[in-house]
C-alpha positions in Angstrom: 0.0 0.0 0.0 1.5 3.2 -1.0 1.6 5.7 1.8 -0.6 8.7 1.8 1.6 12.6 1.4 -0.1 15.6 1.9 1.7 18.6 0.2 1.8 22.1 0.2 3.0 23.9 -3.1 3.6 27.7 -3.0 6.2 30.2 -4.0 6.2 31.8 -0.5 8.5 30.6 1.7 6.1 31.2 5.2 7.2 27.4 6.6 5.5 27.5 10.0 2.4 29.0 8.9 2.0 26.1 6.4 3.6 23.9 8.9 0.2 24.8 10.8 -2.4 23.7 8.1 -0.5 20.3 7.7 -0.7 19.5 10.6 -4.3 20.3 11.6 -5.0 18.2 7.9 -3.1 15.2 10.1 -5.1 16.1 13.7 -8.3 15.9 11.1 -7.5 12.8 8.9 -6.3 10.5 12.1 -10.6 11.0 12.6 -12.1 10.4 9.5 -10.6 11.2 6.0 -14.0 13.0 5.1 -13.1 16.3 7.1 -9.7 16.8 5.5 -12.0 18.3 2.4 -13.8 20.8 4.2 -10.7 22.1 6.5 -9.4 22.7 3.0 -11.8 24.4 1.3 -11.9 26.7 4.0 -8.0 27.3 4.3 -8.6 28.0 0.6 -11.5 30.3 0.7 -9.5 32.1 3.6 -7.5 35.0 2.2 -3.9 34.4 2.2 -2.5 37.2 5.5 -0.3 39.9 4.2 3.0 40.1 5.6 2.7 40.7 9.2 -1.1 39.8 9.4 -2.9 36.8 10.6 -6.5 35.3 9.2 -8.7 33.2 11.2 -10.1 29.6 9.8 -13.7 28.2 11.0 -14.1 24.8 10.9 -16.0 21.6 12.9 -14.9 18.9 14.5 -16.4 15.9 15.7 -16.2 15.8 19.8 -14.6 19.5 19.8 -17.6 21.3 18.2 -16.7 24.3 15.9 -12.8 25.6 16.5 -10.7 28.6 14.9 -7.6 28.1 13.6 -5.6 31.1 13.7 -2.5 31.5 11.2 -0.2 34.3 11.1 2.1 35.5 7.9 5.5 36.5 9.5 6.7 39.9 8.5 10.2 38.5 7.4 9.2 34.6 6.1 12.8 34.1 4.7 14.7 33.7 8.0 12.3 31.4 9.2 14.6 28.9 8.5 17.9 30.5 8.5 20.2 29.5 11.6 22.8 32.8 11.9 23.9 31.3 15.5 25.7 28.5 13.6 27.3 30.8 11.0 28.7 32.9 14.4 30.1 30.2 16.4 32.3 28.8 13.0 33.4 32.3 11.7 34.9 35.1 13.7 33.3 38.3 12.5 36.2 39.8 10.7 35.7 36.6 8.5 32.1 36.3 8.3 32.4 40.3 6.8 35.1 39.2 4.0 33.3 36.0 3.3 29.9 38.6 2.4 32.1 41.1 0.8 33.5 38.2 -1.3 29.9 37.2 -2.2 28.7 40.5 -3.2 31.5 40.8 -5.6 30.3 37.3 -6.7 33.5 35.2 -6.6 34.1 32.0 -5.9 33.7 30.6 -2.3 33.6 26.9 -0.8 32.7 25.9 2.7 34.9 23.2 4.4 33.4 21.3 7.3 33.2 18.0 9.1 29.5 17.6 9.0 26.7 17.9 6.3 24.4 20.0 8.8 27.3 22.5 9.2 27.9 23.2 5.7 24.6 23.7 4.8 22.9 25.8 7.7 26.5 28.4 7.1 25.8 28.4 3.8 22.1 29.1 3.6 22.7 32.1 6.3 25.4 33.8 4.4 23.7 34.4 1.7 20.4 35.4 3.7 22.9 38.3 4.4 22.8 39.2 0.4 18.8 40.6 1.2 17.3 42.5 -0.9 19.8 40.9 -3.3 19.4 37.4 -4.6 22.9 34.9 -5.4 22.0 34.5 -8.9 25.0 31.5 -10.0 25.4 28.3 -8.6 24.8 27.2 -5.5 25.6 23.5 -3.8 25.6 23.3 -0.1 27.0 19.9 0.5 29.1 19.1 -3.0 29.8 15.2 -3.8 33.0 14.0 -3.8 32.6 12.3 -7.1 31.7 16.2 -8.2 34.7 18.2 -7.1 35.8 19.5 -10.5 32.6 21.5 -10.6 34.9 23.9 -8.8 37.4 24.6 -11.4 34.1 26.3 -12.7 35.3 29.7 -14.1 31.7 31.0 -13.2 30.9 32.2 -9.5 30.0 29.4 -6.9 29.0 29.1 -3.2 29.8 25.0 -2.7 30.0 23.5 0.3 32.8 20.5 1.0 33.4 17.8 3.7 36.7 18.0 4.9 38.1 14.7 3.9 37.6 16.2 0.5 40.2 19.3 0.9 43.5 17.7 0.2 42.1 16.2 -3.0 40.2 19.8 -3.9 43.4 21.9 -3.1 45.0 19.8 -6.0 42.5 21.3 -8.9 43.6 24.2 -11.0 40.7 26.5 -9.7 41.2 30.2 -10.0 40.5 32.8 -7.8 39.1 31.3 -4.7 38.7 31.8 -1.2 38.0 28.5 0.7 36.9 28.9 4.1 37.7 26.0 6.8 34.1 26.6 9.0 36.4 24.0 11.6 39.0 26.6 12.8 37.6 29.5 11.3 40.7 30.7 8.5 41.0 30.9 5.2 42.6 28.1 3.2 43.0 30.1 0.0 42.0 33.7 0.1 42.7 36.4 -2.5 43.9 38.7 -0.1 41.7 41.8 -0.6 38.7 40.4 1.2 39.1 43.3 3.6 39.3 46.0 1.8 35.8 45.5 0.1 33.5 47.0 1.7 33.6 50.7 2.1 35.4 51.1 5.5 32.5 53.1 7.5 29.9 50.8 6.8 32.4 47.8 7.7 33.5 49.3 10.7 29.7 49.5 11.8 28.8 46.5 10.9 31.6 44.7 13.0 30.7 46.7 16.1 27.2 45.5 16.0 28.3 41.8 15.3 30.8 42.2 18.3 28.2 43.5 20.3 25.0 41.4 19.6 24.8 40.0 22.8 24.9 43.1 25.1 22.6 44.6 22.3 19.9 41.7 22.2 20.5 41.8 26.5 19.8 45.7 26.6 16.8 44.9 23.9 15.6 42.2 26.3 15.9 44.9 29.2 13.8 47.6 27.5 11.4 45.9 26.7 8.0 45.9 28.7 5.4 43.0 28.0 7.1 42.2 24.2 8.5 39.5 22.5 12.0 38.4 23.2 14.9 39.8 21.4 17.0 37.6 18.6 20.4 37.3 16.9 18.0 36.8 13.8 16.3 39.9 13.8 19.0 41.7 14.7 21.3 39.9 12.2 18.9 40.6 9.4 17.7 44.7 10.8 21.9 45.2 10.4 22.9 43.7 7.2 19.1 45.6 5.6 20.7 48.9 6.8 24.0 48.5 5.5 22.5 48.1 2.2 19.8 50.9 3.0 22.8 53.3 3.4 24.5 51.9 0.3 21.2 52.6 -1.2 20.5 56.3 0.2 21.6 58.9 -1.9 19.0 61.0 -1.0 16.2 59.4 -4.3 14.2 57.0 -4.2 15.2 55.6 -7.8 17.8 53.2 -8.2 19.5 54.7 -11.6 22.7 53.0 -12.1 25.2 56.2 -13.0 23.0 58.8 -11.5 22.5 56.5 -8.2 26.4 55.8 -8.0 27.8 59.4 -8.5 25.3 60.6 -6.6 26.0 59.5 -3.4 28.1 61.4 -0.9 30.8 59.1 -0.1 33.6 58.1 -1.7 34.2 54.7 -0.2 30.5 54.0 -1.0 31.1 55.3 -4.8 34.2 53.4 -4.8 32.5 49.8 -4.1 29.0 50.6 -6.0 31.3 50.9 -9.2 32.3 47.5 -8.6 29.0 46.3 -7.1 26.5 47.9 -10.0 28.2 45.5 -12.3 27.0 42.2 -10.6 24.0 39.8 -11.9 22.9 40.3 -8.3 22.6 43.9 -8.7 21.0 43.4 -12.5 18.4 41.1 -11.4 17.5 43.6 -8.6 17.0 46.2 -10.7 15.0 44.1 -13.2 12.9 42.7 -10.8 11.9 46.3 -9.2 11.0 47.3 -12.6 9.0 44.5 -12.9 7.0 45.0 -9.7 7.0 48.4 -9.4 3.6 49.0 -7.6 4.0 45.2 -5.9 4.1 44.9 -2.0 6.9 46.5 0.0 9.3 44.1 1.9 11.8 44.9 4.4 14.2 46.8 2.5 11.9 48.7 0.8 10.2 49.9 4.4 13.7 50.7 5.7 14.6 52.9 2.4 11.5 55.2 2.7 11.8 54.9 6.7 15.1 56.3 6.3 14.5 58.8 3.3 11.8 60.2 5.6 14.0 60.9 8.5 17.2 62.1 6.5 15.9 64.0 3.5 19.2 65.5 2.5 22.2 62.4 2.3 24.8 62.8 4.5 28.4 61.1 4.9 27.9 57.5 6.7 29.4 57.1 9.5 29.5 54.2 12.1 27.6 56.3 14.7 25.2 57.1 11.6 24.7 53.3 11.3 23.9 52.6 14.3 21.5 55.4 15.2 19.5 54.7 12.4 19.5 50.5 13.4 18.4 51.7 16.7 15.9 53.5 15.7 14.7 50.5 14.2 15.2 47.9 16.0 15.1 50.2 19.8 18.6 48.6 20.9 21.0 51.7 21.3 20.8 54.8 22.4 23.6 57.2 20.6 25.0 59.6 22.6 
């Protein structure tokens, strides 16, 4: 007898909210088959919650009478899944930083690690960092070692390798490369500009708040009356938004490549764009905000016009500048 799969197919990523639903099909079908059908046709009639929002499902059931079946859309449903902790405790933050810089510039970056879970929960997370952007090459979290000489690619990569694997993979002719051993957090091979990427300011602020997460989400935790609990994840993905928001705010609210590049106040900041601008990531940004020009905001697009609202004329950036403005937003410092 084959067994019986229930499956959800969507292109939103809101995993606990369908998660939900599944299992309240299971709860139903472990009854009587026959109420799976209406449970469904009412999750269906239901309107699907905007991000942020919840809806409420009506339904019967036998020996409970009529229940409600709350689910809520999370405003952010892409780090549902994302585990930053694990990306922390097997890269030091000066690492972690080159390892994104490397990835905006799209080059080529594998992942060495012992275990299968490792490589792909570091490798997921990193490039949750890349938001609003999107990797756009190819991507393999745990490669096969019958596959290694996909790395002497000449296109970018973000591969993931078990580290009995490294002595054969350091013996391929692959070109510019940075290999990152997640086991003792170094560099195997590195290019040796990884830290000079990212415009210094913006770096600078980024590390403090990395370095500091853990008074930050304390002191979050502290003034807070009644609320929900502070995370690295939020605060992870609140930092990495406004990095790009500053990248992003020249003072418009177009994204024009020259115009938006030469625009901009700082140097440093023009100095990387010109590098950045010429990306697929960047491209396929661009497209896809031309594309979906009157679609729903997500979180960048909040943080943009939050931040275009309370600085109408662009300013240099400046790490007290960063992190005023992801206070402001996320409540967890107070500048002097």
């Amino acid at each position: 007898m084959l067994p019986e799969v229930h499956c959800v197919v969507s292109k939103l990523g809101c995993f606990d909210l369908f998660a939900k639903i599944l299992e309240e099909v299971e709860r139903r079908r472990e009854i009587s088959p026959a109420l799976v059908y209406p449970f469904m046709r009412s999750v269906m009639e239901a309107p699907f919650p905007a991000p942020g929002l919840t809806v409420t499902i009506k339904s019967f059931l036998p020996g409970s009478g009529n229940e409600e079946l709350t689910l809520c859309r999370p405003v952010d449903s892409r780090l549902e899944h994302v585990d930053f902790e694990s990306l922390l405790q097997c890269l030091s933050v000066g690492k972690l930083l080159q390892v994104f810089a490397s990835l905006l510039l799209e080059r080529r970056v594998i992942f060495i690690a012992d275990k299968l879970s490792v490589l792909s929960r570091c490798s997921h997370a990193v490039l949750a960092l890349l938001y609003p952007f999107t990797w756009q090459h190819t991507f393999v979290p745990v490669l096969p070692a019958s596959m290694l000489d996909i790395s002497c690619s000449p296109t970018p990569f973000l591969i993931g390798v078990l580290a009995p694997c490294l002595p054969e993979l350091l013996e391929l002719p692959i070109e510019e490369v940075l290999i990152v051993d997640l086991r003792a957090d170094r560099f195997v091979v590195q290019l040796g500009d990884e830290d000079c990427i990212l415009p210094s300011k913006l770096q600078a602020a980024l590390q403090q708040i990395l370095e500091d997460r853990e008074d930050m989400l304390r002191q979050e935790d502290r003034d807070q009356s009644g609320g929900l609990q502070a995370d690295l994840t939020s605060l992870l993905s609140e930092a990495f938004v406004h990095f790009f928001v500053e990248l992003s705010s020249n003072g418009s609210r177009e994204l024009q490549r020259d115009s938006f590049r030469k625009s901009h106040p700082s140097r440093g900041i023009r100095q990387f764009l010109q590098l950045f601008m010429e990306t697929q990531m960047f491209a396929g940004f661009i497209q896809d905000k031309e594309l979906h020009k009157s679609g729903v905001k997500g979180l960048f697009e909040v943080r943009v016009t939050d931040y275009l609202d309370s600085n109408p004329e662009p300013e240099p950036s400046g790490v007290n500048k960063f992190l005023k403005g992801l206070g402001n937003k996320m409540k967890l410092l107070q500048i002097k």
